[in-house]
N, C-alpha and C positions, 0 to 999 in steps of 0.2 A: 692378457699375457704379454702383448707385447710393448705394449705401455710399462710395465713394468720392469721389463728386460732393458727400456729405453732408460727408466728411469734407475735402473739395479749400476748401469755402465755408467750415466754421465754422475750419480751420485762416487761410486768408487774415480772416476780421474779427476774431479774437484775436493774427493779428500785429500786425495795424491797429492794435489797441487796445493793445496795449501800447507803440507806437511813439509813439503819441498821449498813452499816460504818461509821457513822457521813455523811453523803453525805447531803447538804442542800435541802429539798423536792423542790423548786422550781428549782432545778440541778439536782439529783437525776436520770431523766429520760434519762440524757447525755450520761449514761454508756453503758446503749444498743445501744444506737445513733452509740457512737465510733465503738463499736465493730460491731455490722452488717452491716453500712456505708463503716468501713474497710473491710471487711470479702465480702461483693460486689462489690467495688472497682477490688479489687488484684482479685478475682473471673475473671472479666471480664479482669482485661490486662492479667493475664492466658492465659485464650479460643482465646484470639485475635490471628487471623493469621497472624497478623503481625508484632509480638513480638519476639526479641530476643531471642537467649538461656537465657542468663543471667535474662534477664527481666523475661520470665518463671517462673525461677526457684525461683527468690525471690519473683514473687507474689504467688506461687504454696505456700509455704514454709508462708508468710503473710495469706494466706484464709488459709488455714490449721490450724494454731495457733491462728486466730481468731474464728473459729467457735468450737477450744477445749477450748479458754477460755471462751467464750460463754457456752456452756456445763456444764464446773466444774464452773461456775456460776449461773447458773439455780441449780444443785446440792446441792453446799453449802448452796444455799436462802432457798430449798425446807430442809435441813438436822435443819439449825437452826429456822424455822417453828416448823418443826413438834416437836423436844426434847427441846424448848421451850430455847435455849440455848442464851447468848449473844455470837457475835464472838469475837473468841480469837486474838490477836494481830495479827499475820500473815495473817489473812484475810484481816482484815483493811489494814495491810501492800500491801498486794495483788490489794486490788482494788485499792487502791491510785495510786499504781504504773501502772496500766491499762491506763488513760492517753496520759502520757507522752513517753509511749512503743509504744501505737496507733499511734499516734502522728509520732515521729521519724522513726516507720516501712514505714508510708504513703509518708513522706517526702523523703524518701530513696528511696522507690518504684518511686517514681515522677523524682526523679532526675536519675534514671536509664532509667527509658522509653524517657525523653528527650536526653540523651547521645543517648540512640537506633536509634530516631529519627530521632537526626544528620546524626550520621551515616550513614546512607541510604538515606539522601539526598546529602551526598558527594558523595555517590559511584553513585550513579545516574547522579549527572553533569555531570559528564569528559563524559559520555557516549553519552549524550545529546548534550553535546555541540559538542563531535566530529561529532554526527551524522548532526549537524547546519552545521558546517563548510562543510562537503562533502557535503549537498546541495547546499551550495554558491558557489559551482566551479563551475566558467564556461566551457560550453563545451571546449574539445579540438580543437587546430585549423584545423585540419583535417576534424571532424564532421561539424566546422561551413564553410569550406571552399566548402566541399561535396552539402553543403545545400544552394551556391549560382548560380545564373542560369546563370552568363556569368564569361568568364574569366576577363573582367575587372574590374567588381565589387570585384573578389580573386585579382587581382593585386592593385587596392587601399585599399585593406583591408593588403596585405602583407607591403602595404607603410606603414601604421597606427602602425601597428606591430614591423615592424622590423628600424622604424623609416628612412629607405634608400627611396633616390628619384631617383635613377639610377635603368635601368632597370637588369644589370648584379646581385646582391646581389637579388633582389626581385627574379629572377627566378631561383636562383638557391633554395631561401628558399622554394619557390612555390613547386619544384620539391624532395626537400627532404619531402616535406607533400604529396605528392603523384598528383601534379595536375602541368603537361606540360602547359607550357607559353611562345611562342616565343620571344623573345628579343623585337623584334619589335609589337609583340600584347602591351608588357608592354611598352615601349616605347610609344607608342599611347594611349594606357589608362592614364599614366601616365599627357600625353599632355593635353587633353578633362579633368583631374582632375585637370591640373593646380599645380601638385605636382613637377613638373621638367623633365626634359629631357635630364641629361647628362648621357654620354654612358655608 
């Protein structure tokens, strides 16, 4: 409620004041729009945890400088109230310029948080994908060799492998992977595979 109250007072004396700049009453009320629109924007990619240094720092730097010229705007509205003053050129000059500053800080802010964004989803691929890639190995032929129940079935998987139908080159590859294979065990598997049978 009281947020609201805060925000009910300083939104009606920045309409004021800008109406009191030439501002056309049915626009008028835009000024507060910009400024606290802006001012909680930059507010929240601030606080975000997942914001940039950079990003930070310019929205820290944007909420700052919106809720000061929010301030020295409620100020001026309540100054030329009370001494019944018109504003001097520089005021006018001031809120004109409000805007088109709002404007360009928000645009900047925006195009900084998407650069961030990137950002951090490049660094994220390469890691992602290397970790894709080491799941799609398949096991080593050791592991898959360990993991079958007769030597025939390792001697036609060495055919598969090592592209040989001769039982001499299958066993010796058999044997560099860790798994004894008689010449003649391969030889015979190799037969019943129908893979060849020369010496």
């Amino acid at each position: 409620m009281v947020a609201a109250a805060a925000a009910a007072l300083s939104f009606a004396s920045l309409t004021d004041l800008a109406a009191r700049c030439g501002t056309t009453a049915y626009l008028a009320w835009l000024l507060p729009l910009c400024l606290d629109a802006a001012a909680l924007v930059s507010t929240r990619v601030w606080l975000a945890p997942d914001s940039g240094a950079a990003v930070r720092r310019a929205a820290r730097f944007i909420a700052i400088t919106m809720l000061v010229l929010s301030v020295a705007g409620n100020g001026v509205d309540h100054a030329l109230v009370a001494y019944h003053f018109a504003p001097p050129w520089w005021v006018l000059v001031a809120v004109a310029a409000v805007p088109p500053a709002v404007l360009g800080a928000v645009a900047h802010l925006a195009a900084l948080t998407a650069g961030d964004h990137a950002r951090a989803v490049v660094e994220v691929a390469p890691v992602a994908a290397t970790a894709e890639r080491v799941d799609e190995r398949p096991p080593p032929h050791g592991e898959l060799l360990a993991g079958m129940a007769t030597d025939a079935q390792r001697v036609r998987y060495a055919a598969q492998v090592t592209g040989h139908t001769s039982p001499r080159p299958i066993v010796a590859w058999l044997a560099g992977h860790g798994h004894e294979v008689t010449a003649e065990g391969a030889r015979s598997a190799l037969r019943r595979a129908d893979l060849g049978t020369a010496a």
